[in-house]
C-alpha positions in Angstrom: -140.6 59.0 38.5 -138.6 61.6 40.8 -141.9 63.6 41.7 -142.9 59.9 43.0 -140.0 58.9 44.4 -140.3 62.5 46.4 -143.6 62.0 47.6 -143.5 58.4 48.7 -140.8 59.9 50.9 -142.4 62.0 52.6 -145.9 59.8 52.6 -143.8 57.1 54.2 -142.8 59.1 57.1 -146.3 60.2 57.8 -147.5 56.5 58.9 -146.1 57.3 62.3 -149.0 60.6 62.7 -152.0 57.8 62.9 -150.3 56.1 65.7 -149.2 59.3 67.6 -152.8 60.4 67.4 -154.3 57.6 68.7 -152.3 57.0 71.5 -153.2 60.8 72.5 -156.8 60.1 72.3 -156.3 57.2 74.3 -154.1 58.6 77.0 -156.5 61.5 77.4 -159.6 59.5 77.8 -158.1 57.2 80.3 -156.7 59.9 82.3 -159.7 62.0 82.0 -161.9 60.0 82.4 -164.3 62.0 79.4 -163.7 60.1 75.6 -166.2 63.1 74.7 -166.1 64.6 72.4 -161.4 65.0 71.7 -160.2 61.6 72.5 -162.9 59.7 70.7 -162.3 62.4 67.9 -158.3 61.8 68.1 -158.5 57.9 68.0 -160.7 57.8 65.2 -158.5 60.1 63.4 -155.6 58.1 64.0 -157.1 55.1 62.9 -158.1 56.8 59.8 -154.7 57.6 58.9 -153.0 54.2 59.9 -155.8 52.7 57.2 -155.1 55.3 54.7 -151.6 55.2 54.8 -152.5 51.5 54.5 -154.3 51.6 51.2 -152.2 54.2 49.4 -148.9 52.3 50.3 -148.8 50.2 47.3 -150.1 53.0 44.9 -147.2 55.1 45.8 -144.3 53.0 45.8 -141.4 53.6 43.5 -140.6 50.3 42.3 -142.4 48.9 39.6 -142.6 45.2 41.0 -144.4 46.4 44.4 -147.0 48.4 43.0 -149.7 45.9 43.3 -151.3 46.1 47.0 -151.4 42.3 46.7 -148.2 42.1 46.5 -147.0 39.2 48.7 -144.0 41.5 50.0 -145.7 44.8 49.9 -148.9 42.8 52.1 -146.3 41.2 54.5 -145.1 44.8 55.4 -147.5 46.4 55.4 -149.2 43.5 57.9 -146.0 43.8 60.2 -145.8 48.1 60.8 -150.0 46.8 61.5 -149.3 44.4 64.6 -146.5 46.5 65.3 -148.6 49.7 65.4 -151.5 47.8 67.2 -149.1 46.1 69.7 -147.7 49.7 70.6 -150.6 51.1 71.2 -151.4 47.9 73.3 -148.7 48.4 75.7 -149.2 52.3 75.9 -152.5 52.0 76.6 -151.9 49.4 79.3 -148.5 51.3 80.7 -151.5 54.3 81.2 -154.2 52.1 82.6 -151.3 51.1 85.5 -150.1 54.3 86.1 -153.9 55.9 86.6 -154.9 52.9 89.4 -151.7 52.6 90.7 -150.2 56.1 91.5 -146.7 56.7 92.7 -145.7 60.3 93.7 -141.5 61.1 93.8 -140.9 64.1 95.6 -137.6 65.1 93.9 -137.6 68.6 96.4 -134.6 69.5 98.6 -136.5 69.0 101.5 -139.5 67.1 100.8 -142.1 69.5 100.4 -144.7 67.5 98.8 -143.9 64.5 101.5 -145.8 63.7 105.2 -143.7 63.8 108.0 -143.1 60.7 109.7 -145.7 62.0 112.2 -148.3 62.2 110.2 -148.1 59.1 108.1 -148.1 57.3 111.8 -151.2 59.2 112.9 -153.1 58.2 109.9 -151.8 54.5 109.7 -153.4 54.6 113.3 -156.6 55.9 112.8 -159.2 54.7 115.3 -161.9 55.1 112.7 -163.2 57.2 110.2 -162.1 60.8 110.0 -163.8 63.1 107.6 -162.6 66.8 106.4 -164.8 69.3 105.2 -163.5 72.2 103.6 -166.6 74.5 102.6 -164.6 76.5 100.0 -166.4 76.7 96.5 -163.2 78.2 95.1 -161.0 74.8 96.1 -157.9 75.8 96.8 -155.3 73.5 94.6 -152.5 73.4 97.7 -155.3 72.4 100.1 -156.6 69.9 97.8 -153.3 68.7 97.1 -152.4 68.1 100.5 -155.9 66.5 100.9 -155.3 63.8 98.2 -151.8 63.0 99.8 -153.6 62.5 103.1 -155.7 60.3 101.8 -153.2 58.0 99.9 -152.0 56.9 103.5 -154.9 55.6 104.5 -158.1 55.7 102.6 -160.4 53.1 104.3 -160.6 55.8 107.2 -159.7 59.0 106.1 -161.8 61.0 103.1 -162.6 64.6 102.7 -164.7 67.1 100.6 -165.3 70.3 99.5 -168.5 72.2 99.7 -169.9 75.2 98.7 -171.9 76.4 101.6 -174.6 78.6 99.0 -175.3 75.2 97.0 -175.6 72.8 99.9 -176.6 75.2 103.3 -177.6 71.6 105.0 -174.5 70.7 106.4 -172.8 74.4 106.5 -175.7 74.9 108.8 -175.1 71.4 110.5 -172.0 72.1 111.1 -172.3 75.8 112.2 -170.7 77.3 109.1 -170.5 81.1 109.3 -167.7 82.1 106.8 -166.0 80.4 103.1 -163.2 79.0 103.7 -163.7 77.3 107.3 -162.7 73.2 107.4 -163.9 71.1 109.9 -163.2 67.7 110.9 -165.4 64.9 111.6 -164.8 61.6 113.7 -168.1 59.4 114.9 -170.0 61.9 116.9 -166.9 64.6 117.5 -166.7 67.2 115.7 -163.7 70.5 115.5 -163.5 73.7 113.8 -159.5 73.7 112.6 -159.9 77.1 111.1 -162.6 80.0 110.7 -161.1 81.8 107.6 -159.3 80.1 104.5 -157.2 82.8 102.9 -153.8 80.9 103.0 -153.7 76.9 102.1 -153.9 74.7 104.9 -151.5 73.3 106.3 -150.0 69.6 107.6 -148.9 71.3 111.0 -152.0 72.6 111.4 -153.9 69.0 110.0 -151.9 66.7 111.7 -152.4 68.4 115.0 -155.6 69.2 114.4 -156.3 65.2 113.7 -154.2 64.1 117.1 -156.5 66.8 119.5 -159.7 65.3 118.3 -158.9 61.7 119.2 -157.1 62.9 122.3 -158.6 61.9 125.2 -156.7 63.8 128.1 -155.2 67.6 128.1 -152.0 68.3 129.6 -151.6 71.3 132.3 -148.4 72.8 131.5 -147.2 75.7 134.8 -144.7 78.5 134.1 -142.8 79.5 137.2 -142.6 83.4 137.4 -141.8 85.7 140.3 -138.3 85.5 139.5 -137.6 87.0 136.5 -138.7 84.7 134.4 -139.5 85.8 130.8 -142.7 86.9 130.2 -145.6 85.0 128.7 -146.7 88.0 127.0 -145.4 89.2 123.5 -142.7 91.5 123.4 -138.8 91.4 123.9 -137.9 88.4 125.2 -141.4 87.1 125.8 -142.9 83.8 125.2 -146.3 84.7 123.6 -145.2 82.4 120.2 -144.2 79.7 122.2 -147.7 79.6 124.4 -149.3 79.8 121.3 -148.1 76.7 119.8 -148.6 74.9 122.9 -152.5 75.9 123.1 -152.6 75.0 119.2 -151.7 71.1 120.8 -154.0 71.5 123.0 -152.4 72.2 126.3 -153.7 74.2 129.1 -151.0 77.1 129.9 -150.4 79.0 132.9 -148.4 81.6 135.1 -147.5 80.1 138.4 -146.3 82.0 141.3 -145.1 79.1 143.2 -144.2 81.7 145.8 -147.8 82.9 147.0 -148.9 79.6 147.2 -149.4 76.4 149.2 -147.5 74.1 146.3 -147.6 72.8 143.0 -150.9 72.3 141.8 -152.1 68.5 142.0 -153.2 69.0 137.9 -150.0 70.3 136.7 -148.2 67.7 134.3 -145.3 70.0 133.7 -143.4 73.1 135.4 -141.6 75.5 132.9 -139.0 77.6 134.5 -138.1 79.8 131.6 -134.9 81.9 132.2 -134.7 83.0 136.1 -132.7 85.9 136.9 -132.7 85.5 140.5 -132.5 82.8 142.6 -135.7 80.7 143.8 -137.2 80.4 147.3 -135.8 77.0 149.3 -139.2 76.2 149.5 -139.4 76.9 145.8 -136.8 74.3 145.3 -138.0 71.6 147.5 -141.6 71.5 146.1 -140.0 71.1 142.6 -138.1 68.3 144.1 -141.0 67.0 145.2 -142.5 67.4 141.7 -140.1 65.3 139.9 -140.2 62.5 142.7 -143.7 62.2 142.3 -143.4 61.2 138.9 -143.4 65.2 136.9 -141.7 67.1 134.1 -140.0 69.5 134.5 -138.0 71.7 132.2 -135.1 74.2 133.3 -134.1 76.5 130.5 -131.4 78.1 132.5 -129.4 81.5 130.7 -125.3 81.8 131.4 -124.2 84.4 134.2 -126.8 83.7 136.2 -127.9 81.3 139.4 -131.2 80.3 140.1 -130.7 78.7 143.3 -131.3 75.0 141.8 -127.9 73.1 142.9 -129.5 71.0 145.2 -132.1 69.3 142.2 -129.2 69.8 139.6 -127.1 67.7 141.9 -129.6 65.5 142.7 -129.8 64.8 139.5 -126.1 64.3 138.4 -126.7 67.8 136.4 -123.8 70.3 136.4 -124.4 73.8 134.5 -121.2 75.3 132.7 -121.5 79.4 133.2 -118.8 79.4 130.2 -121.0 80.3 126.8 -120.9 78.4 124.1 -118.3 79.6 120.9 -119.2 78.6 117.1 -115.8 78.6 115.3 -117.5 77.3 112.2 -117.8 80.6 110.6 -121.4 79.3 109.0 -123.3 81.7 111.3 -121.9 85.0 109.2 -123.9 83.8 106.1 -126.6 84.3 107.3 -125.6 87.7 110.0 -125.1 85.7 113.4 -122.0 86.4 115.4 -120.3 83.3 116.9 -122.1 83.5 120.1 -124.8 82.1 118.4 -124.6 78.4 117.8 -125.5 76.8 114.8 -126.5 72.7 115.6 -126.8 70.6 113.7 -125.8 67.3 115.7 -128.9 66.1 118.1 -128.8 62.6 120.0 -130.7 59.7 120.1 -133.8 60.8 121.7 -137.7 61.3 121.2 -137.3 64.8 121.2 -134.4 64.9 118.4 -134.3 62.2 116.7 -136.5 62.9 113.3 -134.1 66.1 113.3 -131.7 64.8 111.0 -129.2 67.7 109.9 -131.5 70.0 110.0 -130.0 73.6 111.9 -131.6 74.9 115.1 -130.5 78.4 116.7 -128.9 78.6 120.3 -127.9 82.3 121.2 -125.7 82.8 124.1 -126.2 79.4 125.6 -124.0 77.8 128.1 -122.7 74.3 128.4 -124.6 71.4 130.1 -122.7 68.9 131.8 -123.6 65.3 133.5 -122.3 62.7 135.6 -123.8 59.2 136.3 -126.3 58.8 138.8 -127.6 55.5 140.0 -131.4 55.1 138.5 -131.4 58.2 136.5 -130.8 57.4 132.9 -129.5 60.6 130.7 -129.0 61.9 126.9 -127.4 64.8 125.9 -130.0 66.2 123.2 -127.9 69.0 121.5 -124.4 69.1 120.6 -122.7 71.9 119.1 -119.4 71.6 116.4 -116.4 70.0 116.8 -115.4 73.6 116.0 -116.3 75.3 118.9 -115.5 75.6 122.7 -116.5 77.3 125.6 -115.8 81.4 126.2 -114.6 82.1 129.8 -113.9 85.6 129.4 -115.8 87.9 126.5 -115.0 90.9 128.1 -111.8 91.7 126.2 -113.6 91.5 122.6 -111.6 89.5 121.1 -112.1 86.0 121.1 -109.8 83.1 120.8 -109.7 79.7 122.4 -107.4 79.6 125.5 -106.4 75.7 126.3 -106.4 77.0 130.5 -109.5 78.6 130.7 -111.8 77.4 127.7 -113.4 74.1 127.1 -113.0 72.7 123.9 -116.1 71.5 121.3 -117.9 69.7 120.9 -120.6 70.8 123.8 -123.6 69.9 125.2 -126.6 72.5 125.2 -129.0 70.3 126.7 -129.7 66.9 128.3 -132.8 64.3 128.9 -133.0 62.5 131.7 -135.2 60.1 132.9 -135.8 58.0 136.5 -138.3 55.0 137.0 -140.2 55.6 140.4 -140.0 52.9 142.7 -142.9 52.4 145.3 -140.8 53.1 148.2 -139.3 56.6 146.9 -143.0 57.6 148.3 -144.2 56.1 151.3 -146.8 56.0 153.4 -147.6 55.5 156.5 -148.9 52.5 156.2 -146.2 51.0 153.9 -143.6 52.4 155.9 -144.7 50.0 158.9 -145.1 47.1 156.5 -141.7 47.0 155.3 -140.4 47.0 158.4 -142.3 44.1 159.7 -141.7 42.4 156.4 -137.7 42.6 156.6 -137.9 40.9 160.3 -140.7 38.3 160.6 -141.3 36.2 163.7 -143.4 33.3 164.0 -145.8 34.5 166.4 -146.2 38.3 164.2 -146.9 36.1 161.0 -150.0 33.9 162.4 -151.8 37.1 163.6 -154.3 39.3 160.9 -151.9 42.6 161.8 -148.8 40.9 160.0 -151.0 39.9 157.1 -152.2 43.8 156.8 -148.5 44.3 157.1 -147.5 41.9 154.2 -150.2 42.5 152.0 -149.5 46.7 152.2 -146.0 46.3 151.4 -147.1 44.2 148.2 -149.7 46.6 147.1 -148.8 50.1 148.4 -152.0 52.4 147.0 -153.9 54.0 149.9 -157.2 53.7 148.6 -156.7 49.6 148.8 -155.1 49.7 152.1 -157.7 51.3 153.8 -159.9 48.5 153.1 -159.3 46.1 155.4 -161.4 42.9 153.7 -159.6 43.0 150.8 -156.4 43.6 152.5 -156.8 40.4 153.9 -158.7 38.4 150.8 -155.6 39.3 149.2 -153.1 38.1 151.4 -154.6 34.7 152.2 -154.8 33.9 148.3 -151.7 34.9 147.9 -149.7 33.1 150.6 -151.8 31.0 152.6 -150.5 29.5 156.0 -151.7 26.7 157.5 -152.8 28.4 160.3 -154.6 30.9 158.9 -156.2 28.7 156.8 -158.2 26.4 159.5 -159.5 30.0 161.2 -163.3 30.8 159.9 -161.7 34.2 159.5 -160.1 32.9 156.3 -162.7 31.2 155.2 -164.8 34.3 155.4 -161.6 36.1 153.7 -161.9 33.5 150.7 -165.6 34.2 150.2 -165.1 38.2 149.9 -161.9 37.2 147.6 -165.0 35.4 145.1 -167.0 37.7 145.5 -165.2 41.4 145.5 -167.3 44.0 147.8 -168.4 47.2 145.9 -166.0 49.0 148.0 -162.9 47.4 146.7 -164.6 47.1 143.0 -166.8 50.3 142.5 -164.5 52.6 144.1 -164.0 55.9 142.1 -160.7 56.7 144.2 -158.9 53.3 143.7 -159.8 53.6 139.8 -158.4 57.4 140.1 -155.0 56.3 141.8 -154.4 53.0 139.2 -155.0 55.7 136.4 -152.8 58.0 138.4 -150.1 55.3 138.5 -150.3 54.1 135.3 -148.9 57.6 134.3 -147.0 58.4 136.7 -144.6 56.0 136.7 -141.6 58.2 135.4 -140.2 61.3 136.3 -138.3 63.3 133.9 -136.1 66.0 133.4 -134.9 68.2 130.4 -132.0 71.1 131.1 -131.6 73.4 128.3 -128.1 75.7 128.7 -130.6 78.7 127.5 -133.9 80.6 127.1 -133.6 82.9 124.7 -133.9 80.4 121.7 -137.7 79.7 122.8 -138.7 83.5 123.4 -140.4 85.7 120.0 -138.7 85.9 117.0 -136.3 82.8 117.5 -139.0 80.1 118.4 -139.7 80.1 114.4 -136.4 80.0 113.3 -135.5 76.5 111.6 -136.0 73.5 114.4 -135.9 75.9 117.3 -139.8 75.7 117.5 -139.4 71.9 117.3 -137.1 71.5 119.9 -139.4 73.5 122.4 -142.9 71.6 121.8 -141.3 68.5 121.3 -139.7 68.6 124.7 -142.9 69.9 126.5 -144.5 66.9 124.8 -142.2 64.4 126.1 -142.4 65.4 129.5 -146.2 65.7 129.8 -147.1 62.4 128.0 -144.8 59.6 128.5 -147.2 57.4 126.9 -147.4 59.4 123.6 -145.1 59.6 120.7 -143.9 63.1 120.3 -145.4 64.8 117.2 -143.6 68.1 116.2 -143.8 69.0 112.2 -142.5 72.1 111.7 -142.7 73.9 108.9 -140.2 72.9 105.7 -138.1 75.7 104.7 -137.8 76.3 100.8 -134.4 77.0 100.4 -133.9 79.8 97.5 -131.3 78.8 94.6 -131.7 82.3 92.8 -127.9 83.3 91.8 -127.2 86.5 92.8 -124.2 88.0 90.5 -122.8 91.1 90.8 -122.3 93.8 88.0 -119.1 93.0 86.5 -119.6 88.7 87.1 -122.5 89.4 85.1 -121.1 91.3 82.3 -118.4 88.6 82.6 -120.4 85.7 81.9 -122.4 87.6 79.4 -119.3 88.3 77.2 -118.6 84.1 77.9 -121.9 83.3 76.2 -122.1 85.5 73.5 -118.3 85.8 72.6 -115.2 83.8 74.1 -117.2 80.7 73.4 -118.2 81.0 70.0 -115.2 81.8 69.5 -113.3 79.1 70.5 -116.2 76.9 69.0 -115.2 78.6 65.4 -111.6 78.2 66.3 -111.9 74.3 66.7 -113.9 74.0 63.7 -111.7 76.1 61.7 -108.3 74.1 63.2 -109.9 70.6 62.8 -111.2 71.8 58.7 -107.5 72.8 57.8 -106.1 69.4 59.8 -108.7 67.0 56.9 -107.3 69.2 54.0 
C-alpha cells in the first residue's frame, strides 16, 4: 500500500509533462512554420501521455473506492484536468497564433537602438511608390536583415527588399551592374542607385534613410564655401572640413570653394554660402554681395570664432545680430568626465526649431565658442538654437589662468551659441525698373493717367512684378482689363481685342520657358534665412562626429538650402557602456562582502531568531 501510495505521487505529478509537450510542439510549428518532423513528433507525444496518464489514473489510486476507472468521481476528474488541459492548450495556441500575425517590437535600449528615427518612419510613411532593396550578399548579414524587416514594418505596401546571391541568380547582379558581394542597391520605377560597393560592416539607417530621400529627390542643392580669408580648409587635416563636406556630398549636395574675391559675384546656382571661420576681415564688396544674397531670398551661414572680426557688422546689424567676443564658460564640471576643460561647452538645451528640435537632451560639443546675441528687427523673425547651462557665463579675460566669474566684466549663463533667423521677401525689397514706375503711378492716380493703356501697364506691373510677364505687353493688358475694367476702356476695340487674347492666352505668355523658370524661381525663393553659430571649430575633423555636433551642421545646411523640405539628420545612436570599473581594493572589498560579511550576518539572524523560538 505505501509502494502505491509512493508511486501515485509521483505518477500524479507527471500529468502536467503531456501538456507541456504539446504546447512546445505547437508553439514551434506555428512559429516555424515546419510541423516536420519535432513539433508533429512533440504533440503527439504529449497527447500520448495526457491519454496514458488518463487510463492508468484509476489503476493507481490509493483508495480502495476509486479504483474503478468508471468510477463516477474518479471519471468526473479526470474529464475536468481533460477540458482544462485542452482549453489551455486552446488559449496558448491562440495567444501564439496572435503574436506571429500581429508583431509588436519594445525597444527597452537606453537610446533606442533597435527604433527608426522620426525621420525615417516619415520618409517611409510618405513613399511615392514602391521602393525595392537589393542586398546581393549570400552570407545575409543578420544586422542588415534586421534593420531590413523593421523598414518594412513601416510601410510594407511600398517598401520590400531581398537578398541575392549574385553566383545563383547572375540575372539581375548583371542587370543591375553587380561587380562585388556585398553591394545593395535600391530600386524605385525606372531609378535605380548603388548605396554601397562593399558590404563588410552592416548597413546602416543613416546611410538608408538618406540613401531613400536622394533617389526621390528631384533637385540638388549648390552649397559655396567662402575662402580667401582664412577660412578653414576643405581639405582633411587640422582644423579642416573634409568630414563635414563629406556628409554633405553623402545628401547629395554639390560642394565648392568660392573665392568671392576673384570674381564678378555669387554664383546665380548657389543655394547656400558657408563662411567657415574667417580670420581676417572680408572685402566691402565681399559684404555687400552677401547682402545681396540674403535679400534675394539665400542661406547663408556665419560660423564666426571669438577674438576675431570678419568685417560683417553691417549684415549682422542688418539683421539685429550682435556677436559677444567674450567665450563661453561651462561651470558644470560634466566636461572633466569625459577630459574637456571648461572652455568647452557641453549643451544640452536646443530651442524650438527645425534644426534642433528632435535633439532632445542629447549633448553636442562647442569648443571655445563665443556668445550670440539678438535684438528685434521688424520682419525678421529669430530663434536662439543653442543654449548653454545655467551654470556658465561668459570669460572676458583668460589670460590670467585662473578663471572665476566676475559680476563687472562677465556675462552670466545661460548663453546663446547660435541663432535662426528668418525674413519673408516682399516684392518690393527687389525692384525693377518697371515696377519701380508702377508704384509710383499707382500711389497718385489721375483721371486722365487711368483711361490711357500706359497707366494700365503701370497698374498691372505693380500687381504682378516678374520681368518675364511684363515684357509682354498683350497679356499685360489682358490682365488688367479682366481684372479691373473701366468703363472707358471697355467700349475701345482695344479691349475687346484685350479680352479675346485673355481667352485665348498667346504661346508667348503660356509656352514661355523663362516665365515657368522665374514662377519656379519664386516659389523657392520666397525666404531668406540666416543661421550665426558663435564658432567653427565644432564642425572641423574630429569634432563633427562627436555626439549631435554632426547633426547640428547638416541639419542647418539643410534648412537653409531647402525651405520646402523637412530636415532629415539621423545621426548615429551612441551605445553608452555600463561596464563597472572597480579598482583593486573596491574589488577585494566587495569580494570579502559576498563571500563573508554577508553570510555572516545571514547565519547570525538565523542563529538569533532559532534561540528567540526556544
Amino acid at each position: 500500500m505505501k509502494k502505491n501510495r509512493i508511486i501515485w505521487q509521483l505518477f500524479k505529478y507527471s500529468f502536467w509533462l503531456g501538456p507541456m509537450i504539446a504546447i512546445a510542439g505547437l508553439s514551434a510549428g506555428f512559429v516555424s512554420g515546419i510541423w516536420q518532423p519535432v513539433p508533429l513528433a512533440l504533440i503527439i507525444a504529449g497527447v500520448v501521455i495526457i491519454g496514458v496518464w488518463l487510463v492508468l489514473k484509476g489503476d493507481l489510486e490509493t483508495d480502495p473506492q476509486q479504483k474503478r476507472l468508471g468510477n463516477r468521481r474518479s471519471t468526473q476528474a479526470g474529464t475536468n484536468a481533460l477540458l482544462a488541459t485542452v482549453s489551455v492548450m486552446v488559449i496558448l495556441t491562440s495567444i501564439n497564433i496572435i503574436a506571429v500575425r500581429n508583431p509588436v517590437r519594445i525597444d527597452l535600449t537606453e537610446n533606442q537602438q533597435f527604433t527608426l528615427a522620426p525621420q525615417t518612419q516619415t520618409i517611409l510613411t510618405n513613399l511615392p511608390e514602391p521602393l525595392k532593396v537589393w542586398v546581393f550578399d549570400p552570407t545575409q548579414n543578420p544586422q542588415t536583415q534586421s534593420l531590413l524587416d523593421r523598414y518594412r514594418e513601416k510601410n510594407p505596401a511600398l517598401f520590400s527588399y531581398e537578398f541575392i546571391d549574385p553566383q545563383m541568380q547572375p540575372g539581375i547582379a548583371q542587370e543591375l551592374g553587380v561587380r562585388n558581394f556585398g553591394e545593395i542597391h535600391l530600386e524605385a520605377g525606372n531609378r535605380r542607385q548603388l548605396i554601397r560597393r562593399e558590404g563588410r560592416q552592416p548597413l546602416t539607417e543613416v546611410t538608408l534613410t538618406n540613401s531613400i530621400e536622394q533617389i526621390f529627390s528631384d533637385r540638388t542643392s549648390q552649397i559655396y564655401f567662402l575662402q580667401g580669408h582664412g577660412q578653414r580648409p576643405l581639405q582633411a587635416g587640422q582644423g579642416g572640413f573634409q568630414q563635414a563636406v563629406d556628409s554633405l556630398k553623402e545628401r547629395n549636395f554639390i560642394v565648392e570653394p568660392l573665392l568671392l574675391a576673384g570674381a564678378t559675384g555669387i554664383p546665380e546656382n548657389a543655394d547656400v554660402i558657408v563662411v567657415a571661420g574667417p580670420q581676417q576681415r572680408l572685402f566691402e564688396g565681399e559684404v555687400n554681395a552677401l547682402i545681396d544674397f540674403l535679400d534675394n531670398g539665400g542661406g547663408l551661414l556665419l560660423m564666426l570664432d571669438p577674438k576675431t572680426d570678419p568685417g560683417l557688422d553691417d549684415l549682422l546689424d542688418k539683421w539685429g545680430v550682435k556677436l559677444d567676443d567674450r567665450i563661453a564658460i561651462d561651470a558644470t564640471g560634466s566636461g572633466r568626465l569625459v577630459g574637456l576643460g571648461p572652455t568647452v561647452p557641453i549643451v544640452r538645451e536646443y530651442g524650438d526649431h527645425p534644426i534642433t528640435r528632435d535633439f532632445g537632451n542629447n549633448i553636442s560639443l562647442f569648443p571655445s565658442a563665443r556668445p550670440v546675441e539678438t535684438r528685434p528687427v521688424d520682419g525678421i523673425t529669430e530663434t536662439p538654437i543653442i543654449w548653454t547651462d545655467r551654470q556658465s557665463w561668459a570669460e572676458s579675460n583668460l589670460v590670467e589662468g585662473r578663471l572665476e566669474f566676475n559680476p563687472e566684466t562677465d556675462r552670466e549663463g545661460p548663453l546663446s551659441l547660435g541663432v535662426a533667423l528668418t525674413r519673408v521677401l516682399n516684392q518690393q525689397e527687389t525692384p525693377t525698373a518697371e515696377t519701380t514706375e508702377a508704384e509710383e503711378t499707382t500711389e497718385t492716380p489721375t483721371p486722365e493717367t487711368t483711361d490711357t493703356a500706359e497707366t494700365t501697364e503701370t497698374e498691372e506691373t505693380s500687381e504682378t512684378p516678374t520681368p518675364e510677364t511684363t515684357d509682354t505687353a498683350e497679356t499685360i493688358e489682358a490682365e488688367e482689363t479682366t481684372e479691373t475694367p473701366t468703363p472707358e476702356t471697355t467700349d475701345t476695340a482695344e479691349t475687346t481685342e484685350t479680352e479675346e487674347t485673355t481667352e485665348t492666352p498667346t504661346p508667348e505668355t503660356t509656352d514661355t520657358a523663362e516665365t515657368t523658370e522665374t514662377e519656379e524661381t519664386s516659389a523657392i525663393r520666397q525666404e531668406a534665412r540666416l543661421v550665426v553659430l558663435g564658432n567653427s571649430q565644432f564642425a572641423t575633423d574630429g569634432w563633427l562626429e562627436q555626439q549631435l555636433n554632426r547633426d547640428i551642421f547638416v541639419n542647418t545646411i539643410v534648412w537653409l538650402s531647402q525651405p520646402d523640405q523637412e530636415v532629415l539628420s539621423i545621426g548615429v545612436k551612441p551605445v553608452t557602456s555600463r561596464r563597472i570599473l572597480m579598482t583593486p581594493p573596491l574589488g577585494r572589498l566587495l569580494s570579502w562582502m559576498a563571500l563573508v560579511i554577508f553570510p555572516l550576518i545571514g547565519f547570525a539572524v538565523s542563529a538569533f531568531l532559532w534561540w528567540r523560538r526556544r
